[in-house]
C-alpha positions, 0 to 999 in steps of 0.5 A, spaced: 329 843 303 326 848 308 327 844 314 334 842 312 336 850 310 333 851 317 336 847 322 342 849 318 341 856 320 339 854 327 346 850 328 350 857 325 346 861 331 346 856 337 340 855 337 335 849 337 331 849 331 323 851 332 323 858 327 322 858 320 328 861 318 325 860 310 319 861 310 317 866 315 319 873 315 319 875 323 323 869 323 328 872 317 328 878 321 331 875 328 336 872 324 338 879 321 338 880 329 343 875 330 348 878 324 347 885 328 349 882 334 355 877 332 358 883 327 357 880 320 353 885 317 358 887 312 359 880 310 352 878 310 350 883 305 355 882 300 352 875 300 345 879 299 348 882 293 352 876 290 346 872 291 342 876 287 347 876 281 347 869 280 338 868 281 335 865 274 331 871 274 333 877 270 338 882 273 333 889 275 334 894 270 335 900 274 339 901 281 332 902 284 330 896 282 335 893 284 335 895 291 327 894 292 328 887 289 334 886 295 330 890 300 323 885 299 328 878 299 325 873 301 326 869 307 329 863 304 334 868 300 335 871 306 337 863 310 342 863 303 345 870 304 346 868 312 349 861 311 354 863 306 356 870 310 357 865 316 361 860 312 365 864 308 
């Protein structure tokens, strides 16, 4: 799934497909580059949000945990937060 969730992320950046987008941080940070850059911060991070309540892990008890869990996403959470903020 990684490979496919990556070329997925390159294809919506224009880009050709060489970083791991889902699996490597730095890579996941230049995508959130990109959303700066292209004005889908907003958007991207209602997805963050959404993705986070539909995880089979246990909602965090507390606002704090909450969004120390959304701060530390991992990077493949990130690829599914993008790719729906883009398509949506």
């Amino acid at each position: 799934m990684s490979r496919e969730l990556d070329a997925r992320v390159a294809k919506v950046m224009g880009v050709e497909y060489t970083d791991p987008w889902s699996s490597d941080v730095s890579a996941a940070y230049r995508m959130e580059d990109w959303i700066e850059d292209n004005g889908v911060q907003a958007r991207y991070a209602q997805a963050m949000v959404a993705s986070f309540l539909y995880l089979d892990d246990p909602i965090p008890d507390t606002d704090e945990q909450f969004w120390w869990a959304l701060l530390h996403a991992t990077p493949e959470q990130r690829c599914h937060a993008f790719l729906s903020a883009v398509d949506g």
